[in-house]
MARGUKOL-425066 format. One line per 4 residues: number of its first residue (from 1); their letters; for each residue z, x, y of N, C-alpha, C. Coordinates in Angstrom, 2 decimals. Layout:
// MARGUKOL-425066
NUM	A	Z/X/Y/Z/X/Y/Z/X/Y | ...;
***
This chain:
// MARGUKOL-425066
1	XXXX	12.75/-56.61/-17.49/11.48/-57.25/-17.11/10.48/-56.21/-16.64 | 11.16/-55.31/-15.89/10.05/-54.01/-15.39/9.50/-53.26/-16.63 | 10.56/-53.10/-17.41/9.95/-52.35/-18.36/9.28/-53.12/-19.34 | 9.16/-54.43/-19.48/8.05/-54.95/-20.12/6.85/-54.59/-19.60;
5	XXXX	6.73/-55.02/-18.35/5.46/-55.45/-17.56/4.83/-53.33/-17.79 | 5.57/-52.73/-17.32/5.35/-51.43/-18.18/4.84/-50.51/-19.37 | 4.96/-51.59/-20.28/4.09/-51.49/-21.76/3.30/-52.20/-21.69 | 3.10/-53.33/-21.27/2.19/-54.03/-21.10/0.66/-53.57/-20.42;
9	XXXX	1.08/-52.76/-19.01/0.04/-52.16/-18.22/-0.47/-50.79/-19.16 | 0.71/-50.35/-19.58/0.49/-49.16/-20.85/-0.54/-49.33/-21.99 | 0.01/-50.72/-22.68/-1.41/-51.10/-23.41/-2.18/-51.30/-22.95 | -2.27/-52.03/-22.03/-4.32/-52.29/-21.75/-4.70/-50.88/-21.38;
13	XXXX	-3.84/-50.45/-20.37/-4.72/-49.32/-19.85/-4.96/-48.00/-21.12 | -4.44/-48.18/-22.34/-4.79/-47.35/-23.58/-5.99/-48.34/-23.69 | -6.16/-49.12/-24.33/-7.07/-49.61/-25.17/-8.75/-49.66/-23.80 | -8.29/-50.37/-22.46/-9.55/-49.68/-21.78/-9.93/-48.03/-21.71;
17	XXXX	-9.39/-47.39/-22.25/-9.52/-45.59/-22.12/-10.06/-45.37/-23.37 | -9.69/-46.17/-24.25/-10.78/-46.02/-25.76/-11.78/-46.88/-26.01 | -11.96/-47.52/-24.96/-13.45/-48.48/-25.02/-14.27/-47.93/-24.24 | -13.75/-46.00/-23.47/-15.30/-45.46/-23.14/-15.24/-45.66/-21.17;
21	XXXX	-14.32/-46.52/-21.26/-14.08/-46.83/-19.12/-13.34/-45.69/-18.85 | -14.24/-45.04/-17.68/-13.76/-44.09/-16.85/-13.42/-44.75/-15.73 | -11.45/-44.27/-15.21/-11.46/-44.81/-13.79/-11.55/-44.21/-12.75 | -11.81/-44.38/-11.99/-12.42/-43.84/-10.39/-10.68/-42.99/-10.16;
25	XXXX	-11.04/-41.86/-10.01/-9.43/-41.14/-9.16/-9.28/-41.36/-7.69 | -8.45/-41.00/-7.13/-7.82/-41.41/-6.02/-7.03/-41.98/-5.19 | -6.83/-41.76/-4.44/-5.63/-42.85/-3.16/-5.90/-44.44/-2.76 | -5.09/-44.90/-2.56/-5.15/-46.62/-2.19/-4.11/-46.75/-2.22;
29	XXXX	-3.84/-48.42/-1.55/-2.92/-49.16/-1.80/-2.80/-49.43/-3.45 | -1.95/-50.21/-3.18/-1.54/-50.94/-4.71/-2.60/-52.36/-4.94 | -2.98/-53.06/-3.80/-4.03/-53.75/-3.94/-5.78/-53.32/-4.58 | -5.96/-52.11/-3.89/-7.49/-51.18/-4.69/-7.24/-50.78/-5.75;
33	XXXX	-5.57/-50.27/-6.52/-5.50/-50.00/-7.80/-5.99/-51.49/-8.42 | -5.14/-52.15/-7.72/-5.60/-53.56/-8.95/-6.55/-53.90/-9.05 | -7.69/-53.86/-7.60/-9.05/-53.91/-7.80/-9.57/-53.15/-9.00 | -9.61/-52.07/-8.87/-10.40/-51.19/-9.64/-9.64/-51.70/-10.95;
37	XXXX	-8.38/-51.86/-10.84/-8.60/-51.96/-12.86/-9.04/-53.47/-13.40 | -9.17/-54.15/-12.18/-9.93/-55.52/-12.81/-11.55/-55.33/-13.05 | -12.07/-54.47/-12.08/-13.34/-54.35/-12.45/-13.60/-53.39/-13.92 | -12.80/-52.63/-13.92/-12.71/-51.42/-15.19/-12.63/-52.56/-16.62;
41	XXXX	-11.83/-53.31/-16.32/-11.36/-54.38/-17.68/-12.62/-55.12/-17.45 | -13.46/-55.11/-16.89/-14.51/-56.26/-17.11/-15.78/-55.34/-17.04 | -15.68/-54.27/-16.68/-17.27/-53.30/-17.41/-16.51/-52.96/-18.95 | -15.27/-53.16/-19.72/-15.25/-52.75/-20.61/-15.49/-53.64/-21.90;
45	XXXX	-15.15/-55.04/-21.27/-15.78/-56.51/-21.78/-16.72/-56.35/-21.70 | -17.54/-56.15/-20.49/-19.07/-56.52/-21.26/-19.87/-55.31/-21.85 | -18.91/-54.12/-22.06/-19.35/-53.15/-22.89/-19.28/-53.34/-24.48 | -18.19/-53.68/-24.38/-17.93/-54.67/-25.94/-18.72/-55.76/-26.10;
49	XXXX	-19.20/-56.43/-25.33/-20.34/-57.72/-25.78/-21.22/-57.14/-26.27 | -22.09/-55.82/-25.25/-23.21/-55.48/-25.50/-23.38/-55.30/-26.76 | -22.49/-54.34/-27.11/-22.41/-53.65/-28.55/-22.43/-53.92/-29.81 | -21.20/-55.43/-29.73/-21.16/-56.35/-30.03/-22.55/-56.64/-30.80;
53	XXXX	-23.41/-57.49/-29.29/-24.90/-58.14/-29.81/-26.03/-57.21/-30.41 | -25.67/-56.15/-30.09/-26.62/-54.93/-31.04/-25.61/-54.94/-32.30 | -24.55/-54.86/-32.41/-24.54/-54.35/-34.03/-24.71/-55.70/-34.75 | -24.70/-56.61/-34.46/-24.91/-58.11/-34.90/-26.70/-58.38/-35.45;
57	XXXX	-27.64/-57.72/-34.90/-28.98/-57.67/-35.29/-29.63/-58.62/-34.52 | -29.35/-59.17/-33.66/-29.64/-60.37/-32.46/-30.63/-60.10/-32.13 | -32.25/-60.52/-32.33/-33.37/-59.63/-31.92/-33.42/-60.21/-30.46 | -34.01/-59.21/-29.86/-34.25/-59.45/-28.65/-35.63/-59.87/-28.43;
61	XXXX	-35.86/-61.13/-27.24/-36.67/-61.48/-26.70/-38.34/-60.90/-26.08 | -39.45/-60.33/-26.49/-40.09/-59.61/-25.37/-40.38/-59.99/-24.22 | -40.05/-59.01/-23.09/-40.35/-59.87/-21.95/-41.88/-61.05/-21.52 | -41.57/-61.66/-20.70/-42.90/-62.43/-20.84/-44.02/-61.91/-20.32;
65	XXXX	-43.55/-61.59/-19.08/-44.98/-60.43/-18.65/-44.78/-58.58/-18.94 | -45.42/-58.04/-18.61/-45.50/-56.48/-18.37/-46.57/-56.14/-17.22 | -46.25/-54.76/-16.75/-47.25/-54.32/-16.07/-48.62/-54.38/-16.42 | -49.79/-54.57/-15.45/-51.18/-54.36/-16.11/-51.48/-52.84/-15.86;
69	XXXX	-52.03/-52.74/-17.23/-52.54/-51.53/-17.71/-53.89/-51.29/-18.00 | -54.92/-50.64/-17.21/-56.34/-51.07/-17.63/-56.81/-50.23/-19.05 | -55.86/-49.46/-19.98/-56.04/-49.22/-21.39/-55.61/-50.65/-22.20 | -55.09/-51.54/-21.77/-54.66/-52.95/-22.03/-54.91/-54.00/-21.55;
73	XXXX	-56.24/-54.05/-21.36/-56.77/-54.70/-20.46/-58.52/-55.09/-21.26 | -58.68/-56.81/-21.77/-59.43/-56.60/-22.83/-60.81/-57.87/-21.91 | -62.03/-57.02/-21.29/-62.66/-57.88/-20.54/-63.94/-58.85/-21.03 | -64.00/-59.68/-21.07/-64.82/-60.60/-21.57/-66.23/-61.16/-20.64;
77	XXXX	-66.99/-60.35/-20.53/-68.35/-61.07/-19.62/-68.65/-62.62/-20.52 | -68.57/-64.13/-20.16/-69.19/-64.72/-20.51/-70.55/-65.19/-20.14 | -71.13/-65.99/-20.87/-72.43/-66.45/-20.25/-72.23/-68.07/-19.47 | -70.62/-68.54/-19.64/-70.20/-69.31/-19.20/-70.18/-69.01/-17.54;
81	XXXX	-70.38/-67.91/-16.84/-69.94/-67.69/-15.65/-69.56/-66.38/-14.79 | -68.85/-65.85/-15.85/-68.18/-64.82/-15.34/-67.58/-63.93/-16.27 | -66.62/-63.19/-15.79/-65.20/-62.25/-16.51/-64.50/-63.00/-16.88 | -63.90/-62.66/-18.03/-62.11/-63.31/-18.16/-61.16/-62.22/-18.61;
85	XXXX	-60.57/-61.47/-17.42/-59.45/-60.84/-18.08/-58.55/-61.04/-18.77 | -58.02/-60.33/-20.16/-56.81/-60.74/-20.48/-56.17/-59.39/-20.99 | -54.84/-59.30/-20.70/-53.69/-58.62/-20.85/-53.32/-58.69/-22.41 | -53.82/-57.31/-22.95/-53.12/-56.72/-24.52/-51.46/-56.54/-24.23;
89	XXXX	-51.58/-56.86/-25.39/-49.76/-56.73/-25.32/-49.75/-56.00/-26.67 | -49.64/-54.61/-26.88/-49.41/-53.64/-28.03/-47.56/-53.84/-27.80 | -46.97/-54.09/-27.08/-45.80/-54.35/-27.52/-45.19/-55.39/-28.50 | -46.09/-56.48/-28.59/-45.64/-56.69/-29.46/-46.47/-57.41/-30.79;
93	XXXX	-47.67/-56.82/-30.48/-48.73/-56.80/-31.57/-49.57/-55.57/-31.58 | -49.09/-54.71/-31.78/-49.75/-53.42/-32.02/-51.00/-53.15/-32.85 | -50.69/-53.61/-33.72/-52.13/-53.73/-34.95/-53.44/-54.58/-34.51 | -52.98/-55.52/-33.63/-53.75/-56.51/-33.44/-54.50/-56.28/-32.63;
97	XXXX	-53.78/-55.66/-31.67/-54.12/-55.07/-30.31/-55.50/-53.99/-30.94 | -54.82/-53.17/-31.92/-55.51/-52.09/-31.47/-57.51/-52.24/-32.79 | -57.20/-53.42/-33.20/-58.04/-53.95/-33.89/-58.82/-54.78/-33.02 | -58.62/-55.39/-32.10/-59.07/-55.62/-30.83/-60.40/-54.74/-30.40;
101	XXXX	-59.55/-53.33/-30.02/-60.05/-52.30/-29.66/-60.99/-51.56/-30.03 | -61.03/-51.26/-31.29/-61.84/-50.84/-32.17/-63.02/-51.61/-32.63 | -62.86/-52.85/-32.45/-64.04/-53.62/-32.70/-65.17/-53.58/-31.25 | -64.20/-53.54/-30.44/-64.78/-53.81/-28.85/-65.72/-52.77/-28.72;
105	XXXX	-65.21/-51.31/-28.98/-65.85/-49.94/-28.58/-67.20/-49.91/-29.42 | -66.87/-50.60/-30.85/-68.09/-50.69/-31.68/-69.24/-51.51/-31.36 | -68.95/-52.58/-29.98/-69.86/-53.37/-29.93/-69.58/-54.68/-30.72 | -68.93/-55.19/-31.42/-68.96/-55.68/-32.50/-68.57/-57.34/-31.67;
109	XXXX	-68.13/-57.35/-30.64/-68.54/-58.87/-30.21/-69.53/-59.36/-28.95 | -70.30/-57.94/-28.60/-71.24/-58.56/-28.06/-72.21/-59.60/-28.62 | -72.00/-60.58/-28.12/-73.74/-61.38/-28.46/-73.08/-62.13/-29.06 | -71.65/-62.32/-29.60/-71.08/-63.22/-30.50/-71.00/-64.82/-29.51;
113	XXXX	-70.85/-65.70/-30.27/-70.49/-67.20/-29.86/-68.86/-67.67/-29.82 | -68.79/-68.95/-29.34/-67.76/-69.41/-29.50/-67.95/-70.43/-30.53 | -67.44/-70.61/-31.06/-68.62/-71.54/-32.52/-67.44/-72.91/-32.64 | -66.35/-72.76/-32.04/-65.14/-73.96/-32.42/-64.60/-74.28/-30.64;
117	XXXX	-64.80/-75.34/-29.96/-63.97/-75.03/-28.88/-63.83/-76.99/-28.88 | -62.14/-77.03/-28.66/-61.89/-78.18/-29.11/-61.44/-78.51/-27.51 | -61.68/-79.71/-26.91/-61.14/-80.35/-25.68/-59.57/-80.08/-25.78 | -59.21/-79.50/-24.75/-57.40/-79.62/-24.44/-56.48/-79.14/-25.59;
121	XXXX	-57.37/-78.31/-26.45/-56.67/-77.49/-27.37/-56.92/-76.03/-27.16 | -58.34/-75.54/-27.42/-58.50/-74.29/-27.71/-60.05/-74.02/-28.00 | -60.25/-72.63/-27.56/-61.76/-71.97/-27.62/-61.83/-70.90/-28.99 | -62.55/-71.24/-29.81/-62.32/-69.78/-31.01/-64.00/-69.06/-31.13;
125	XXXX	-63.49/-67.86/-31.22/-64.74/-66.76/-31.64/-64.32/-65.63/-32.05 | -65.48/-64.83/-32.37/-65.21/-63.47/-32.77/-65.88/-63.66/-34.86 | -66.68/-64.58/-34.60/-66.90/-64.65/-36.15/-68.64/-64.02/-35.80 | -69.58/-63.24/-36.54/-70.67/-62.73/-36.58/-71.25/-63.81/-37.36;
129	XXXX	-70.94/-64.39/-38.20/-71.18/-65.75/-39.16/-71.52/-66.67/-37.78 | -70.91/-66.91/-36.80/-71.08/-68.55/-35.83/-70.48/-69.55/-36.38 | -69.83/-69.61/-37.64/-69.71/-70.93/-38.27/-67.90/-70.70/-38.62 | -67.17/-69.76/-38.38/-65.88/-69.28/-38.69/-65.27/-68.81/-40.24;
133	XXXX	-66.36/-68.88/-41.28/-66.49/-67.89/-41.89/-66.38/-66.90/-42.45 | -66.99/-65.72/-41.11/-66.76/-64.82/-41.38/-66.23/-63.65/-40.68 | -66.40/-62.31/-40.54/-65.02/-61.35/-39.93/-65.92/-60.32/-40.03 | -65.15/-58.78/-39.77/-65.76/-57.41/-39.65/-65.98/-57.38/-40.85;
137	XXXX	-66.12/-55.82/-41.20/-65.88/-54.66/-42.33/-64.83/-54.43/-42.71 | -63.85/-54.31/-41.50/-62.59/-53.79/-41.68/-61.62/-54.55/-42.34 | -60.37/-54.21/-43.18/-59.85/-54.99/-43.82/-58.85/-56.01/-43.32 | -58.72/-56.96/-43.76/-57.56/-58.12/-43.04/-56.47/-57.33/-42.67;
141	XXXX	-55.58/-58.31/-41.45/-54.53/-57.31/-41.00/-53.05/-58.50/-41.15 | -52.42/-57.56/-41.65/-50.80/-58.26/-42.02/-50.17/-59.10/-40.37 | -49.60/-59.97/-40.37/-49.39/-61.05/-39.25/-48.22/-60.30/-38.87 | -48.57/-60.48/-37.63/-47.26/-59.84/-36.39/-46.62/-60.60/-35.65;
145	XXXX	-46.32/-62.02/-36.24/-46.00/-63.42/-35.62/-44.49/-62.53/-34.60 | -44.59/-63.06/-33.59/-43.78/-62.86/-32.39/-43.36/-64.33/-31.46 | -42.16/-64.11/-30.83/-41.75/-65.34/-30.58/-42.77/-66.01/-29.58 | -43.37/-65.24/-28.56/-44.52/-65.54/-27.47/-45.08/-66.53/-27.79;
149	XXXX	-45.18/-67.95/-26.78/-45.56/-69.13/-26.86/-47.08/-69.03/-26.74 | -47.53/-70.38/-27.07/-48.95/-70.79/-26.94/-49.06/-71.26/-26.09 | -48.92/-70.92/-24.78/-49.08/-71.70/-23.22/-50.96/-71.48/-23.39 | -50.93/-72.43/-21.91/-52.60/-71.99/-21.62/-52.85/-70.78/-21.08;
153	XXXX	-53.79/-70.08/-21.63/-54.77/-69.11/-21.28/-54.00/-67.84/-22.96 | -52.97/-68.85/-23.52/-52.46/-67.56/-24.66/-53.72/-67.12/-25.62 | -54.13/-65.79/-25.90/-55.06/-65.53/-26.74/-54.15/-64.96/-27.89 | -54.65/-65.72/-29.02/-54.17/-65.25/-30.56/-55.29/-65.44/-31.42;
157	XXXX	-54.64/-64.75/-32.55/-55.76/-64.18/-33.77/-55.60/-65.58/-34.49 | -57.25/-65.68/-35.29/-57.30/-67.18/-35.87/-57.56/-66.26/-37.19 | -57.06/-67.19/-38.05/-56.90/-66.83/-39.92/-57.24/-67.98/-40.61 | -57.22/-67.51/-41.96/-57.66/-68.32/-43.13/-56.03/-69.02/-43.70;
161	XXXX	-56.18/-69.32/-44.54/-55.07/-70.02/-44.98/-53.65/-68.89/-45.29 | -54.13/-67.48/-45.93/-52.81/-66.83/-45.57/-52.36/-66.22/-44.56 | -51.53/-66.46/-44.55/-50.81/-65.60/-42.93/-51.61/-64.14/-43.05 | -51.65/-63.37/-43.99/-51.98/-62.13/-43.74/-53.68/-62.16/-43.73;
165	XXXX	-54.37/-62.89/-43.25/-56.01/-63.31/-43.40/-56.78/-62.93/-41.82 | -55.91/-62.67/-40.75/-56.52/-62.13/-39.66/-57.57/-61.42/-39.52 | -58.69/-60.83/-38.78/-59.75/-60.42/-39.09/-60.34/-59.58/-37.76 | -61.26/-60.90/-37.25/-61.80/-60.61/-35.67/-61.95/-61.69/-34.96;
169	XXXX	-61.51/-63.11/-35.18/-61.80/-64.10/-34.90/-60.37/-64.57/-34.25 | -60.46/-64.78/-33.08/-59.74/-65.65/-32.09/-59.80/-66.39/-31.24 | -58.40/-66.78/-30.52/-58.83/-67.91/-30.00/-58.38/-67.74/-28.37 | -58.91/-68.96/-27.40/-57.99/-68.62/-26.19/-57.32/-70.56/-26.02;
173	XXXX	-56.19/-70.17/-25.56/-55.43/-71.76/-25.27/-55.92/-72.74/-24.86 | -56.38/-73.74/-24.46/-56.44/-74.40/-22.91/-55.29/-74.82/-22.86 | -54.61/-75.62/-23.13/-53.21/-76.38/-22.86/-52.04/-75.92/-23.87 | -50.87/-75.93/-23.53/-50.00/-75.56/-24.29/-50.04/-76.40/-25.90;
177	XXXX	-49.42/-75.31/-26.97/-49.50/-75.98/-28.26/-48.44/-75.30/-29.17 | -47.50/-75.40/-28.51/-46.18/-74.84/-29.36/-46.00/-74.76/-30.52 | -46.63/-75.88/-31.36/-46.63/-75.85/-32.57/-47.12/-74.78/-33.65 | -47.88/-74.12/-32.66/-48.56/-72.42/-33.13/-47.73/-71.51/-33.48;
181	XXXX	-46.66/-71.59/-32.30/-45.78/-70.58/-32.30/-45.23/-69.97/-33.97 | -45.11/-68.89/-33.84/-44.79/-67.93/-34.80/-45.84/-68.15/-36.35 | -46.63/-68.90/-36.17/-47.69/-69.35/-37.21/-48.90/-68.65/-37.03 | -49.13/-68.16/-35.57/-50.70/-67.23/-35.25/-49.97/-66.08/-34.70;
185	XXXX	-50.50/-64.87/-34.66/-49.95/-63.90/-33.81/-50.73/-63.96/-32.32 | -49.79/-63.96/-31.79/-50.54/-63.78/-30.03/-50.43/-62.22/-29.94 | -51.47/-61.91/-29.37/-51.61/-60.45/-28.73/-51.90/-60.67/-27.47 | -52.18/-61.38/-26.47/-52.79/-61.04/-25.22/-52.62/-62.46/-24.17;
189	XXXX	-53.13/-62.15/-23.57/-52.92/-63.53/-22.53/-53.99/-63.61/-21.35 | -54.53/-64.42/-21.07/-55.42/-64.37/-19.75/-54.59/-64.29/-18.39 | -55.07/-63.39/-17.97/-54.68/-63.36/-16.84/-55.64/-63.67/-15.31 | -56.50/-63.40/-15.69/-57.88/-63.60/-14.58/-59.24/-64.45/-14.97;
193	XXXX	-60.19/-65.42/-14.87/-60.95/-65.69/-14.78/-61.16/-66.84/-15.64 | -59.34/-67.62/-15.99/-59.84/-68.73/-16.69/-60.49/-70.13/-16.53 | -60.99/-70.08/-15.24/-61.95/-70.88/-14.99/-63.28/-70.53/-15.75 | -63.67/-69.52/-16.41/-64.89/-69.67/-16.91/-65.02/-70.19/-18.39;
197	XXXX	-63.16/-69.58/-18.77/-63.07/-70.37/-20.14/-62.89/-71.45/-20.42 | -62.41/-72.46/-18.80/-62.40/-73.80/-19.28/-64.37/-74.42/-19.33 | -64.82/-73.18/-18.98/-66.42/-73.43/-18.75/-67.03/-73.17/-20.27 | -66.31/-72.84/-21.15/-66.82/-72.67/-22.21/-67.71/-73.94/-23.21;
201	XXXX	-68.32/-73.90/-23.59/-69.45/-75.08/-23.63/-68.48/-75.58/-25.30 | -68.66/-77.14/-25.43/-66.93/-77.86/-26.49/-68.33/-77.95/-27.75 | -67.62/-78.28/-28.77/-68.01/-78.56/-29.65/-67.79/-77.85/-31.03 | -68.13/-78.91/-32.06/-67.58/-77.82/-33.39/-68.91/-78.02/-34.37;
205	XXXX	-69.70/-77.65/-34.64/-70.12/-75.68/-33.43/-71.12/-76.67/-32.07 | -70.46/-76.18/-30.88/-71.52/-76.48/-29.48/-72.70/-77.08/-29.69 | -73.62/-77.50/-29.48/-74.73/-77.58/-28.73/-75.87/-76.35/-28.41 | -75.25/-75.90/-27.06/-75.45/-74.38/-26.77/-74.33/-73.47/-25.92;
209	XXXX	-74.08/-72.94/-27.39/-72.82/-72.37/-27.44/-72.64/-71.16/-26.51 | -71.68/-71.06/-25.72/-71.04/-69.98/-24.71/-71.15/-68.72/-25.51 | -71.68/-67.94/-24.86/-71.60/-66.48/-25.58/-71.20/-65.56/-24.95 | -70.69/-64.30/-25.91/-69.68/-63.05/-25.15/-70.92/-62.07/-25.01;
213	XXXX	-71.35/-62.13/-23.70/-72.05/-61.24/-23.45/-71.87/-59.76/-23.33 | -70.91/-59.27/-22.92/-70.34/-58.05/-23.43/-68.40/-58.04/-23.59 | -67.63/-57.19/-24.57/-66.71/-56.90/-24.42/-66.33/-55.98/-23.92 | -65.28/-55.82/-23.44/-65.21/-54.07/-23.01/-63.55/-53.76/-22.77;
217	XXXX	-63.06/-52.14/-22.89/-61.76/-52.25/-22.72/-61.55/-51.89/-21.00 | -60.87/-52.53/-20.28/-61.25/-52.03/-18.97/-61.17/-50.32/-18.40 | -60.48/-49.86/-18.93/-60.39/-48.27/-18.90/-61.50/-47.69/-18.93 | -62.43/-48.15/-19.76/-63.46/-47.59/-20.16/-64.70/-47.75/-18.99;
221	XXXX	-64.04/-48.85/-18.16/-65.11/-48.66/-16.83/-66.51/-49.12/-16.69 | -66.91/-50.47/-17.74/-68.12/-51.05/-17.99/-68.25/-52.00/-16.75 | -69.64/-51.80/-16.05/-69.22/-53.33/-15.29/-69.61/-54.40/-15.74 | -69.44/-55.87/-15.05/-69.64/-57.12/-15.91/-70.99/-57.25/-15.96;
225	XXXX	-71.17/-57.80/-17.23/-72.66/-58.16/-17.30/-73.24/-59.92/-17.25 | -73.79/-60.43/-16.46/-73.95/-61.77/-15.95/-74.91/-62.42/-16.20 | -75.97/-61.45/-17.00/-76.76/-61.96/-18.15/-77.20/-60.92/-19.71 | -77.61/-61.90/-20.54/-78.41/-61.49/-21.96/-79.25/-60.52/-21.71;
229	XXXX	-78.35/-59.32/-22.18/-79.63/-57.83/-22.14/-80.63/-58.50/-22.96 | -81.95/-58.29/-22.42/-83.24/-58.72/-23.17/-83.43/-57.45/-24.19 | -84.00/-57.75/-25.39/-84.11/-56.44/-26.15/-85.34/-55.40/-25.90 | -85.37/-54.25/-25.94/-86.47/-53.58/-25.84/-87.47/-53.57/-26.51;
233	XXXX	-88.93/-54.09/-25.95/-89.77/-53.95/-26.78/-90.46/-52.87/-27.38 | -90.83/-53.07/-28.78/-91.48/-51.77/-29.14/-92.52/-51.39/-28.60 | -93.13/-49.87/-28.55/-93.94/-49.37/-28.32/-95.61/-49.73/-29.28 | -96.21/-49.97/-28.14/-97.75/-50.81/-28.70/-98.82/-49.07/-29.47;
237	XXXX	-98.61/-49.67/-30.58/-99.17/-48.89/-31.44/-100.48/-47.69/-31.37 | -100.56/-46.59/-31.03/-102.27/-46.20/-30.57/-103.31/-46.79/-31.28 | -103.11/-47.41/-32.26/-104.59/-47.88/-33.21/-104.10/-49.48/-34.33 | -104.37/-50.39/-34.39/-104.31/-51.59/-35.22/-104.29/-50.81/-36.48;
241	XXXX	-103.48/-51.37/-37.33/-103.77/-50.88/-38.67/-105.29/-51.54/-39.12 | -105.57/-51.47/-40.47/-106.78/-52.03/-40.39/-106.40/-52.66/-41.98 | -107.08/-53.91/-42.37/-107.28/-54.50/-43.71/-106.32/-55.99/-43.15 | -105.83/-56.87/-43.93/-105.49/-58.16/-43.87/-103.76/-58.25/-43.27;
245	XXXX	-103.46/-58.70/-42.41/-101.91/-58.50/-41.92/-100.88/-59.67/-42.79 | -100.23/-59.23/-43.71/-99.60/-60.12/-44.59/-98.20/-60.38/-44.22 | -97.52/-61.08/-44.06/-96.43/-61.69/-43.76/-95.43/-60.29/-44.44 | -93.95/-59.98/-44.19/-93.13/-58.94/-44.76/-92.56/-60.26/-46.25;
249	XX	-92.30/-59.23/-46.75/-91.52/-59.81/-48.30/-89.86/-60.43/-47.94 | -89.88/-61.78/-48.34/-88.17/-61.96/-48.09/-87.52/-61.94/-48.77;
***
């Protein structure tokens, strides 16, 4: 019987020594040996799970939040009120993110509208058209659908009928809409000032539609702007031209 129980302790303790468990050396009773090799047999189980669920292809989850990062950090002056911060997530929309970005630095949604904002669904913009339309210069971007829900305040990219039709036009949540999920790519999320987006003026297209008075990436250190830069007027001519003033050619 001893010498069973002998091969027995022999095998496990081989097969935990080739699954990578180092045991602690030293003195004890016979009770801390047994401790330690129960804990040793169970970091070597769940060393084998781990491994396990990685060689299996099991994608993993992204976490739901991350740190704020003010290079990830995408600020919205409305004329609704205020700021609305929201949190880029290049983790797990990178392209989207950084198409975001590039439009922002260009200017390219100042002065824009919200041209679609539906009660207890969702706010959409980013179209230069007003009417949803239309998009940048730049070319459509391939969909980065990620598991990240459509809770309220989720901002994702709005498209045309193919998945790969993304552009510059998005949206922000009001109420959850799961049904989105993995169908829009989310890049970002509000994190601050969605009281001004539930201030966003409804309609398909508004009345008088909420406008993005400036974008900006917060890194970049713009402060908010709380009204419509008026445009500069031109400089008053030293002399009238002279002869009949005719309308320009359209």
């Amino acid at each position: 019987m001893r010498f069973t129980c002998a091969l027995k302790t022999m095998a496990i303790t081989l097969a935990l020594t080739a699954s990578g468990v180092a045991f602690a050396q030293g003195g004890g009773g016979g009770g801390g040996q047994g401790e330690d090799f129960k804990k040793a047999e169970t970091a070597a189980r769940a060393q084998e799970n781990a491994k396990s669920l990685e060689d299996s292809g099991t994608p993993q989850l992204p976490p739901a939040t991350v740190p704020v990062d003010p290079q990830n950090v995408w600020d919205l002056d409305l004329s609704s009120g205020g700021r609305v911060r929201i949190q880029l997530r290049p983790d797990i929309a990178p392209n989207h993110v950084e198409r975001i970005k590039t439009l922002t630095r260009e200017g390219f949604y100042n002065g824009l509208k919200f041209h679609r904002v539906i009660p207890g669904f969702m706010a959409q913009g980013g179209d230069p058209k007003g009417d949803g339309t239309g998009g940048s210069q730049l070319p459509d971007l391939k969909a980065e659908f990620n598991p990240m829900p459509h809770l309220r305040g989720t901002v994702s990219m709005a498209r045309a009928q193919s998945e790969d039709s993304a552009n510059s036009q998005f949206f922000i949540v009001l109420l959850p809409r799961m049904q989105l999920d993995k169908k829009y790519t989310v890049f970002g999320r509000v994190i601050e000032g969605m009281q001004y987006v539930d201030a966003i003026a409804q309609g398909e297209p508004p009345a008088s539609p909420t406008v993005i008075l400036q974008a900006s990436i917060e890194s970049d250190g713009k402060p908010p702007v709380t009204a419509p830069v008026a445009p500069t007027a031109p400089a008053a001519p030293d002399a009238l031209p002279s002869g009949p003033l005719t309308p320009p050619a359209q």
